[in-house]
N, C-alpha and C positions, 0 to 999 in steps of 0.2 A: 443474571449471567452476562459478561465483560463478552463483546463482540468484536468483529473484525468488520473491517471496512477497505476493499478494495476498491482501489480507482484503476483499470489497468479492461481501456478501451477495444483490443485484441479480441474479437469473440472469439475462437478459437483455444488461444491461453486462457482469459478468464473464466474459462467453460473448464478448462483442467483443474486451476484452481477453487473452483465453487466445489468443482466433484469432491476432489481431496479433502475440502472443508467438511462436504457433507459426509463421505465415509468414515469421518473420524469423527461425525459429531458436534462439530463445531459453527456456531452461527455465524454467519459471514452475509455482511451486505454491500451493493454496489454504487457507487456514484463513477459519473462522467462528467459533473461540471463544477464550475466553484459554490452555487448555487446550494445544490444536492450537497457538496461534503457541509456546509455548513447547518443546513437542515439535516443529518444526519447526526453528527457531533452536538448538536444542540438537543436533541432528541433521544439519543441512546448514549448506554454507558459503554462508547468506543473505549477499547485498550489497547488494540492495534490496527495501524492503515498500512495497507499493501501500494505500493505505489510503481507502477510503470512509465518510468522517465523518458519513455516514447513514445508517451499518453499526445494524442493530437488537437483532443478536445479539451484540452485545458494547458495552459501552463504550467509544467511538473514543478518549476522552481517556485514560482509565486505557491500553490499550491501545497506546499512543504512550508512555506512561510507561512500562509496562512492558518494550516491545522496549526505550527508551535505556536502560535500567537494565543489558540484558543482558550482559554481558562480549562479545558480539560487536557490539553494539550497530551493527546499518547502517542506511544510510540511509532514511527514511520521506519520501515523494512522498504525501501528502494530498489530496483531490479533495473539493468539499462545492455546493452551490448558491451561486451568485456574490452571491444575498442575505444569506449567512450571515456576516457579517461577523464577529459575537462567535465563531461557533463557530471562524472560523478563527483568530483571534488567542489562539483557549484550544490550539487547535490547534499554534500555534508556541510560545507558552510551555511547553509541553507539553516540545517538544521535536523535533517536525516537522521535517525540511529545508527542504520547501518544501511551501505551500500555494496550492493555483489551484481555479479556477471547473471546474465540471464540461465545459463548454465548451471549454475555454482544455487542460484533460487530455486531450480526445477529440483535437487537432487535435495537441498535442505529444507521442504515445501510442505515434507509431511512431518520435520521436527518442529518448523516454526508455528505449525498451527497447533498441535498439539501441546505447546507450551500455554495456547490460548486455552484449553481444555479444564 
């Protein structure tokens, strides 16, 4: 079964999104450093990483570089404050799938995992 991989350092929000993961069934694990996603991706059949672009413990942009680099390279769903415009656009050159408002991810949280289902 294809897993989810959040990196999104917030205890609070990533405590909503684990719940969500979990009420719908879907595996979801966590990383906070460049370290862990790479022992993670190395290790499991990631098919999507959830990523908060005002992760503090890491680099969000290198970070984003680094998973498409990987030979499994899967999808990255980006979340950031809807005034951050440059961040998201370094975000998508990066190599992001997609980037949305922190807002706009809480309300789409239970289709995106669900597609992982």
């Amino acid at each position: 079964m294809a897993k989810i991989l959040a990196i999104i350092p917030d205890l609070i929000f990533s405590t909503k999104v684990f719940s969500t993961a979990r009420a719908l069934q879907v595996e979801i694990l966590g990383a906070r450093t460049p370290e862990v996603i790479a022992q993670r991706l190395d290790a499991e059949p990631i098919e999507l990483v959830i990523l908060d672009l005002n992760a503090t413990t890491l680099d969000p942009i290198a970070a984003i570089k680094q998973i498409k680099s990987h030979p499994k390279s899967p999808k990255i769903v980006a979340f950031l404050s809807h005034v951050q415009v440059e961040l998201g656009q370094q975000a998508k050159e990066a190599g992001a799938d997609q980037v949305m408002a922190r807002s706009g991810f809480v309300v789409q949280l239970p289709t995106i995992l669900q597609a992982m289902a």
